[in-house]
N, C-alpha and C positions, 0 to 999 in steps of 0.2 A: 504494500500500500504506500501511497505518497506520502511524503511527510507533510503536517501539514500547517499552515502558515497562521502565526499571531498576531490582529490586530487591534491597534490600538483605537477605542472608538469613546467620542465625549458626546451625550447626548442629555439633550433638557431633562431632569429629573422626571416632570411628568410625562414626557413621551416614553419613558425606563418604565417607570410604573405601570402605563398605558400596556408597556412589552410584556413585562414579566408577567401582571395577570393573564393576558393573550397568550402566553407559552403556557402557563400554567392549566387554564382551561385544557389545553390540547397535549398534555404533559411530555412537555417541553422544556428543554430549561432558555432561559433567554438568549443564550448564546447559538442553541437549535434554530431557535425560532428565528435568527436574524439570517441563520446561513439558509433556511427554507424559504423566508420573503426575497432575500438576493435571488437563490438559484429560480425561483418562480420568477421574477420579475426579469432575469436576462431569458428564458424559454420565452415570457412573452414577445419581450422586444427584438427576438431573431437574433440574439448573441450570446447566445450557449454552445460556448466552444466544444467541439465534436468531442468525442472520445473523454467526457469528464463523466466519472461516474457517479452513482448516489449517494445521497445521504448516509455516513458510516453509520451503522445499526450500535446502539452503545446496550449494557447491560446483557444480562444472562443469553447463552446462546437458546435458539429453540432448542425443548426437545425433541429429539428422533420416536419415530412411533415406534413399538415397539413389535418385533416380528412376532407372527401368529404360527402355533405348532399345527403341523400337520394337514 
């Protein structure tokens, strides 16, 4: 996987707040939910560079089902 890149970002308190409840609803954490309005808003505008993948999946991997005897 790429490594991946730290930004430094200053935003009006209430727009933060505005964030975090909006990540939180959709359990998010703010820093998700900023990289999910970027990636959606370059798909919109037609500059979403080819070959970038998704959103890394954070937390517990899925479980495997488990195979049936017989």
């Amino acid at each position: 996987m790429a490594e991946r890149k730290g930004v430094l970002l200053r935003l009006d308190p209430a727009v933060h707040d505005a964030l975090a409840r909006w990540a939180a609803d959709e359990l998010r954490s703010a820093n998700a939910q900023i990289e999910f309005l970027l990636r959606k808003a370059l798909v919109d505008a037609g500059r979403m560079p080819s070959g970038v993948g998704g959103i890394p999946r954070r937390g517990r991997p899925p479980k495997e089902p488990k195979e049936k005897d017989g």
